[in-house]
C-alpha positions as protocol buffer text, in pm:
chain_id: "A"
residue {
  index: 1
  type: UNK
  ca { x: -316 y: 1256 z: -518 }
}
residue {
  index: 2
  type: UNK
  ca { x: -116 y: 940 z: -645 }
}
residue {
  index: 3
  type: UNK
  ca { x: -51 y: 1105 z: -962 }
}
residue {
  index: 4
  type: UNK
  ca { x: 266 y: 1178 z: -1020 }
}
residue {
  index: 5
  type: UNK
  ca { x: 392 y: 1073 z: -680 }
}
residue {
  index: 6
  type: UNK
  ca { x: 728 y: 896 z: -838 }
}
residue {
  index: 7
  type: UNK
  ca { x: 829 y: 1285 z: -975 }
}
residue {
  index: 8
  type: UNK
  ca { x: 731 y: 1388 z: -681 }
}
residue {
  index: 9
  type: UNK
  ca { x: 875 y: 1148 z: -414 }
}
residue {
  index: 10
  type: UNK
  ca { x: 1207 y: 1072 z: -557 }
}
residue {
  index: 11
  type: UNK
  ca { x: 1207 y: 679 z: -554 }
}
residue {
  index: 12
  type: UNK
  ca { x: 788 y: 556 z: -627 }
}
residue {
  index: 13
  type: UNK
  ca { x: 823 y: 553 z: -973 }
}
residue {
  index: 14
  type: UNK
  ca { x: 898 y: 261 z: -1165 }
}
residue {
  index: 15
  type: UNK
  ca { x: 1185 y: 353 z: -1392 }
}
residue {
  index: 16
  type: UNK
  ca { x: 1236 y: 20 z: -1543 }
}
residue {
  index: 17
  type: UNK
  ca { x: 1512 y: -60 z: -1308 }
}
residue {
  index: 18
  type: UNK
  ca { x: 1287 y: -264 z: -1127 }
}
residue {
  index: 19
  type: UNK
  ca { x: 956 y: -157 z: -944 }
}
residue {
  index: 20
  type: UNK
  ca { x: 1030 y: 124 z: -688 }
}
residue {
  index: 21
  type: UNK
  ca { x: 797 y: 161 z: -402 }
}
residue {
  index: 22
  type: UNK
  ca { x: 831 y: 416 z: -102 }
}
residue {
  index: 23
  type: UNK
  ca { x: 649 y: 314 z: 176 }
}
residue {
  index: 24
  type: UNK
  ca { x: 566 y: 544 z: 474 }
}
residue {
  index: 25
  type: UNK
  ca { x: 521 y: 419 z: 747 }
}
residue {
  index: 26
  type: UNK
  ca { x: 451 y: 548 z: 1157 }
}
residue {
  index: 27
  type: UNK
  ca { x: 763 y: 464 z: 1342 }
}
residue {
  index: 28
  type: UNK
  ca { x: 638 y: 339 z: 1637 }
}
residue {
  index: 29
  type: UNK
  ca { x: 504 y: 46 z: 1433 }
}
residue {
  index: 30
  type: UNK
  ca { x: 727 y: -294 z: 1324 }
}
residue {
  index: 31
  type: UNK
  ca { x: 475 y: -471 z: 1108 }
}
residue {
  index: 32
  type: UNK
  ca { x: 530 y: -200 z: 836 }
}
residue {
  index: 33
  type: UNK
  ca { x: 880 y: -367 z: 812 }
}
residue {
  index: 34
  type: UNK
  ca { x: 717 y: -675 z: 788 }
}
residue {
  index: 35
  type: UNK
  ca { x: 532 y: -571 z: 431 }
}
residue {
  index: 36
  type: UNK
  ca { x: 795 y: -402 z: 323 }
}
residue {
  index: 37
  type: UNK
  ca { x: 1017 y: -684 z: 337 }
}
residue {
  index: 38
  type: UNK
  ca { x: 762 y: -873 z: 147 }
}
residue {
  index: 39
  type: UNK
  ca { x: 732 y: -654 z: -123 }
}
residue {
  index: 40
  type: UNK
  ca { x: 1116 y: -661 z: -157 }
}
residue {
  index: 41
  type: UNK
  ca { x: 1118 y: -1040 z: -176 }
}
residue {
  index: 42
  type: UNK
  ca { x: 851 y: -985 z: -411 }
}
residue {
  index: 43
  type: UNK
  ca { x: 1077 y: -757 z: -623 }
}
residue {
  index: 44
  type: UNK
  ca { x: 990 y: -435 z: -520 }
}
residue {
  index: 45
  type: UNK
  ca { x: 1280 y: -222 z: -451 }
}
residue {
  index: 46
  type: UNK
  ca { x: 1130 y: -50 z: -158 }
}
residue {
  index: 47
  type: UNK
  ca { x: 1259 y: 274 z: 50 }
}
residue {
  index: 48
  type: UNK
  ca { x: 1045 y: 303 z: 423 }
}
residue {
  index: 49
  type: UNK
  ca { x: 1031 y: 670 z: 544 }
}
residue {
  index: 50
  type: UNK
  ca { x: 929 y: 713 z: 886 }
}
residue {
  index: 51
  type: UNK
  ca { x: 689 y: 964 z: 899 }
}
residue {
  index: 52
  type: UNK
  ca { x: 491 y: 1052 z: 1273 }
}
residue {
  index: 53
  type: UNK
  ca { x: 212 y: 1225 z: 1052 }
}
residue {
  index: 54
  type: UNK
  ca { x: 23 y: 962 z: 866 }
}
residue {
  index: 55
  type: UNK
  ca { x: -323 y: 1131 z: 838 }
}
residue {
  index: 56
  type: UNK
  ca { x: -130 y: 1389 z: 647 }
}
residue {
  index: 57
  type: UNK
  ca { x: 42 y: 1098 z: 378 }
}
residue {
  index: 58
  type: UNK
  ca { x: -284 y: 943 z: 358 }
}
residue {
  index: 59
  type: UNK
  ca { x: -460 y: 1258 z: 296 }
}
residue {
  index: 60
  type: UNK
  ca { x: -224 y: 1378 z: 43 }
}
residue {
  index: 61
  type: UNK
  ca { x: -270 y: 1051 z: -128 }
}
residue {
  index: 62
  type: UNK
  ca { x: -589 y: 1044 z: -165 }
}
residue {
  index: 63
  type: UNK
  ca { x: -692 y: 735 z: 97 }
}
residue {
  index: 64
  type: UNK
  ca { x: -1056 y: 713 z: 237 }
}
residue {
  index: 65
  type: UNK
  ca { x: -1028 y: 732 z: 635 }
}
residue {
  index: 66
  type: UNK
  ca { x: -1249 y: 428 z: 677 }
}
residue {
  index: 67
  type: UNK
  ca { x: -1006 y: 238 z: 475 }
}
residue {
  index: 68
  type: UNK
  ca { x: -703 y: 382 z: 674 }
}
residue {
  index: 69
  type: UNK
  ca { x: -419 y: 103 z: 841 }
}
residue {
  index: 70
  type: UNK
  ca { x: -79 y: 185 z: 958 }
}
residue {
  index: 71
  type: UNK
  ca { x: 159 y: 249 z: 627 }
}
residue {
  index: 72
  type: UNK
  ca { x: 90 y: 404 z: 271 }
}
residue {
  index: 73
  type: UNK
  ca { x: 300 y: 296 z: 16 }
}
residue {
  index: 74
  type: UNK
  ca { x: 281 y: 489 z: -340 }
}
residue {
  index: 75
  type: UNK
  ca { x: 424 y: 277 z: -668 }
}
residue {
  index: 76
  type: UNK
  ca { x: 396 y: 441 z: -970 }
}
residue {
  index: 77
  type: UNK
  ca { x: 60 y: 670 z: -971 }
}
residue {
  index: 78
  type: UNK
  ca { x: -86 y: 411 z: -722 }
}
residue {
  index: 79
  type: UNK
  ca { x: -121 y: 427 z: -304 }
}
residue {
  index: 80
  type: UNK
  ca { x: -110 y: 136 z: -180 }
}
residue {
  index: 81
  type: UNK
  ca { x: -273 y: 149 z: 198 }
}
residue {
  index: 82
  type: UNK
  ca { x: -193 y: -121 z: 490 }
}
residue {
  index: 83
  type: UNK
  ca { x: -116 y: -498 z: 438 }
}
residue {
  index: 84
  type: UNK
  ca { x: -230 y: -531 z: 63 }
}
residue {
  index: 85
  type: UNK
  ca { x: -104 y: -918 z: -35 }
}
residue {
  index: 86
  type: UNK
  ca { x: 147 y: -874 z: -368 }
}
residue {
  index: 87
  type: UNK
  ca { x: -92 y: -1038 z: -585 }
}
residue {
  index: 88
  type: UNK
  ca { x: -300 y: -762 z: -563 }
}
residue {
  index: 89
  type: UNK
  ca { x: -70 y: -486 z: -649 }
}
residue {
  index: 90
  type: UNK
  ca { x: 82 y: -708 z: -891 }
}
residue {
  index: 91
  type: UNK
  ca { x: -259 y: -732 z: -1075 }
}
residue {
  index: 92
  type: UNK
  ca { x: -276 y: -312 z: -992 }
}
residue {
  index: 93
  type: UNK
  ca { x: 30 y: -225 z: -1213 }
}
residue {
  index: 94
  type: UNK
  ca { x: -23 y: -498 z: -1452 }
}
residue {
  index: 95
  type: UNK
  ca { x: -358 y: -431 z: -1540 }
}
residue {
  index: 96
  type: UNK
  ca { x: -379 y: -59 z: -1459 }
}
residue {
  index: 97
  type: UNK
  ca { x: -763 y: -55 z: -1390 }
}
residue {
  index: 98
  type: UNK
  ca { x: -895 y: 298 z: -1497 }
}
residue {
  index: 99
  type: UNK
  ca { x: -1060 y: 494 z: -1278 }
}
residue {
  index: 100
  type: UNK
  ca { x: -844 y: 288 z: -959 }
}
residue {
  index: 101
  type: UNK
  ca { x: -635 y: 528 z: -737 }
}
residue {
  index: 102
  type: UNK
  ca { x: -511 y: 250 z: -531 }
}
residue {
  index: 103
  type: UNK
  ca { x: -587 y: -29 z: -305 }
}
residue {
  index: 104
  type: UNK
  ca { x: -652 y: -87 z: 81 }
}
residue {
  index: 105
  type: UNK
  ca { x: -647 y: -375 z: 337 }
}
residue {
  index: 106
  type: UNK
  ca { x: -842 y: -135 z: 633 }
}
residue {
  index: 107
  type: UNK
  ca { x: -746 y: -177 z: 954 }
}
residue {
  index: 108
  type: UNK
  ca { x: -426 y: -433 z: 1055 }
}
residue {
  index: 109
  type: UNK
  ca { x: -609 y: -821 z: 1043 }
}
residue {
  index: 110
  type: UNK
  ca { x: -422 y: -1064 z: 1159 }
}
residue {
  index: 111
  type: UNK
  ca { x: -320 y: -1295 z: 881 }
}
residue {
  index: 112
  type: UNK
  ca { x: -275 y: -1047 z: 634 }
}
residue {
  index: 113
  type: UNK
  ca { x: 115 y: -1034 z: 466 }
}
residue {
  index: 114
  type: UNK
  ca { x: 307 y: -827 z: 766 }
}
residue {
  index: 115
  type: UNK
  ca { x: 45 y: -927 z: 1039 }
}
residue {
  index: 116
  type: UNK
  ca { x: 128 y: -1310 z: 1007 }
}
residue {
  index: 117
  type: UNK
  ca { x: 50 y: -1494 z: 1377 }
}
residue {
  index: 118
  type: UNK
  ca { x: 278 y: -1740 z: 1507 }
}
residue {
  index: 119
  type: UNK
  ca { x: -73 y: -1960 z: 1620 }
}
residue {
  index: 120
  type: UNK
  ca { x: -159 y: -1916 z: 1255 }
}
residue {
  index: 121
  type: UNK
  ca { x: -498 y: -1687 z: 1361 }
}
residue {
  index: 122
  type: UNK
  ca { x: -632 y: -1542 z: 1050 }
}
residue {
  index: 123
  type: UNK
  ca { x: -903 y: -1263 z: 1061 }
}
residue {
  index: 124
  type: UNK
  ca { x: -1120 y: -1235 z: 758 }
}
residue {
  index: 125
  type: UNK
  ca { x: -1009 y: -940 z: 552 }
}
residue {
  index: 126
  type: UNK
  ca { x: -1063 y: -789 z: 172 }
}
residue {
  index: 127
  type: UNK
  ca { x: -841 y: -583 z: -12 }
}
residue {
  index: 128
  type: UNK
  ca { x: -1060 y: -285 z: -170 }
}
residue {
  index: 129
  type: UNK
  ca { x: -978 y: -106 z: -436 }
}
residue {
  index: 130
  type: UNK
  ca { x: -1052 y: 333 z: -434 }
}
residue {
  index: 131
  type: UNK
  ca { x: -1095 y: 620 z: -611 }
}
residue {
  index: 132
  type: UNK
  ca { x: -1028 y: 972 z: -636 }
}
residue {
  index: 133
  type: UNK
  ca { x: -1378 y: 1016 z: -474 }
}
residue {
  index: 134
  type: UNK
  ca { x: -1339 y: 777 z: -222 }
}
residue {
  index: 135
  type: UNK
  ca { x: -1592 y: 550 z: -322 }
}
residue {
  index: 136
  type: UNK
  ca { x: -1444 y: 208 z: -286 }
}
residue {
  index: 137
  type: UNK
  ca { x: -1502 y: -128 z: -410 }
}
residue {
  index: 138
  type: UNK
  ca { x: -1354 y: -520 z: -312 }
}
residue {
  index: 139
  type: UNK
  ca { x: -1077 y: -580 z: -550 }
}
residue {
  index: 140
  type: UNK
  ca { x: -960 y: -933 z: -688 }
}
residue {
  index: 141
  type: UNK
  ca { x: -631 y: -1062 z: -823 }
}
């Protein structure tokens, strides 16, 4: 699970250098880049591994298929699944919500931070927060 991912992963822990994030990501697919560069500008310092497996990262992470989207990225004990806006996973590792294994955006909407149009179309989306479970909830910053 998320636990323990930054001992694990080399790089997803935040080591008060600055917030490290590893995001994985299928390499066939550029709008991963897109959110990672995001979360850098945000302050994240972010590594991308290109991994062809994904349903094994998101299974080893703990991430409900129905929330699945194309990259998992794991800061601190938290995954952090598809094109979650920074103020959410911000609020995540500030607030450190108990029970809260991580946060998803499902699918890849477009409008959401990585899937930005250049007509401006915006799909409705929510970013929902999960468990160890799998039961899942919509999540506010």
């Amino acid at each position: 699970m998320a636990a323990d991912a930054g001992a694990r992963d080399g790089g997803a822990s935040d080591d008060g250098a600055g917030k490290a994030m590893l995001v994985y990501r299928d390499p066939g697919c550029s709008c991963c880049e897109d959110w990672a560069e995001i979360a850098r500008v945000a302050g994240y310092r972010v590594e991308v591994v290109n991994r062809a497996d994904m349903t094994a990262v998101k299974t080893r992470y703990g991430v409900p298929a129905d929330l699945a989207s194309c990259h998992t990225a794991i800061i601190g004990d938290y995954a952090i699944e598809g094109h979650v806006p920074m103020p959410h996973v911000a609020k995540l590792i500030d607030d450190r919500p108990r029970g809260i294994v991580g946060l998803a955006v499902p699918g890849m909407p477009r409008g959401s931070p990585g899937m930005e149009m250049a007509d401006g179309t915006i799909d409705p989306f929510e970013v929902m927060a999960f468990d160890r479970a799998g039961n899942s909830r919509t999540y506010r910053a």
